[in-house]
Every structure is written in structure tokens, then in C-alpha cells.
N, C-alpha and C positions, 0 to 999 in steps of 0.2 A: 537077180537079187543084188549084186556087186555095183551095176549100172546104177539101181534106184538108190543106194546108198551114198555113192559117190555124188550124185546128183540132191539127196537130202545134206551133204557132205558142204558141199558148193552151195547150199545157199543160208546154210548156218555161218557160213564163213561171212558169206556178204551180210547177211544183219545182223551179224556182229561186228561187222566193220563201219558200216552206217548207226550203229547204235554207240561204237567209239567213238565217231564224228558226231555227232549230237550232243555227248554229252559231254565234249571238249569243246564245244561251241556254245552250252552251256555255261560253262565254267569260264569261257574267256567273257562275257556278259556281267555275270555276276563279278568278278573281280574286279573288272574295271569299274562298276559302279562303287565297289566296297574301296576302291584306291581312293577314288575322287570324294565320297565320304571323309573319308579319316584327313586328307589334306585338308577337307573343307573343317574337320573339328579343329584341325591344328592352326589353322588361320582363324578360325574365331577365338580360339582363345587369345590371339597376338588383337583384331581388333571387335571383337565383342559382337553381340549376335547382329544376323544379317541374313532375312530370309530370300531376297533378292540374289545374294550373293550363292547362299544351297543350291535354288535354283542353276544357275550358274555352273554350278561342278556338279549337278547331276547331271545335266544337258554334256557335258564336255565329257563325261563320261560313258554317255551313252553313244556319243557321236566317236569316241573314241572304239569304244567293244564293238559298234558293226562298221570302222572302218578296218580293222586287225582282223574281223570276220571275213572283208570280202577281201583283204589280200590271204587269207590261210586257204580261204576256197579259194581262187584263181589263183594259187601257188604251180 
């Protein structure tokens, strides 16, 4: 009984461990795309709209969240 508990014990631990890392990997995704947003609204208001340029900071933003990805994983 103590054996099968321990062993339910250990692997509650490991997918809550991997369900931590997901959803901080998660959250490092989203955020960087909501940075490069808000910089992109704050340079439009300095020069006026520019769908070329959205573009632009969403791409940098996303190249940005799965470069911060693969150094958190291969930390």
C-alpha cells in the first residue's frame, strides 16, 4: 500500500512539474507578443498607422518568445 502511494506520489509530482513548465512557457509567448504590441501602438501614435510596420513587431515578437523558449529549455 505505502509502495503504490509513493509511486501515485511521484508521478503527481512530475505532471505538476511539466504542467508548471507549460504554462510558463505559455506565458512567456503571450507576453512577448503583448510587449511588441503596445510598443507597436506607442510608435504609431509618434508616426500614424502602418500595417507593414504591425507586421513587423509581431514577427519580432514572436521570434523573440521562442528564442527566450529555447534558452529557458536548454538552461
Amino acid at each position: 500500500m505505502l509502495l503504490k502511494e509513493l509511486i501515485n506520489m511521484k508521478w503527481s509530482k512530475e505532471l505538476l512539474k511539466n504542467l508548471a513548465l507549460l504554462s510558463n512557457l505559455g506565458l512567456i509567448i503571450i507576453s512577448h507578443i503583448l510587449i511588441s504590441i503596445v510598443l507597436y501602438k506607442g510608435i504609431e501614435k509618434l508616426i500614424g498607422f502602418n500595417s507593414f510596420l504591425f507586421l513587423i513587431f509581431i514577427i519580432m515578437g514572436v521570434i523573440g518568445a521562442f528564442y527566450n523558449i529555447y534558452k529557458y529549455i536548454f538552461k
